[in-house]
C-alpha positions in Angstrom: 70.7 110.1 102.1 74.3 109.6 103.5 76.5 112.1 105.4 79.9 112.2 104.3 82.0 114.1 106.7 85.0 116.7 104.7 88.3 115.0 104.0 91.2 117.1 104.2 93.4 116.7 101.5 97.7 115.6 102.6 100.1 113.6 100.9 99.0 112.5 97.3 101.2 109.7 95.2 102.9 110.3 92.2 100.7 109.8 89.2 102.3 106.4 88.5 102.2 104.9 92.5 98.6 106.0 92.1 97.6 104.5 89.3 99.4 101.1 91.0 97.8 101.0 94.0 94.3 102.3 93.0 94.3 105.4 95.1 96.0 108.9 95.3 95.6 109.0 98.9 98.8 107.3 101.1 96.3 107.2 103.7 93.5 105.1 101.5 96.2 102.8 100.7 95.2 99.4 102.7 96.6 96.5 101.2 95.6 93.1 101.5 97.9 91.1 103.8 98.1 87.2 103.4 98.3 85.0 106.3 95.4 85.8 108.5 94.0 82.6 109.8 95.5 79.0 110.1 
């Protein structure tokens, strides 16, 4: 059993930038950034 607190829904992308970036949430969207360590 998990608890799952209630996310309010905000800003949703466009059907297209959604589809893109895998999420319909602005707020979701966390992209992989290259150049972490050296």
């Amino acid at each position: 059993m998990a608890y799952v607190p209630w996310q309010c829904w905000q800003q949703v992308y466009p059907m297209d930038t959604a589809l893109s970036v895998g999420t319909i949430f602005p707020d979701l969207n966390k992209p992989f950034i290259m150049g972490g360590c050296q």
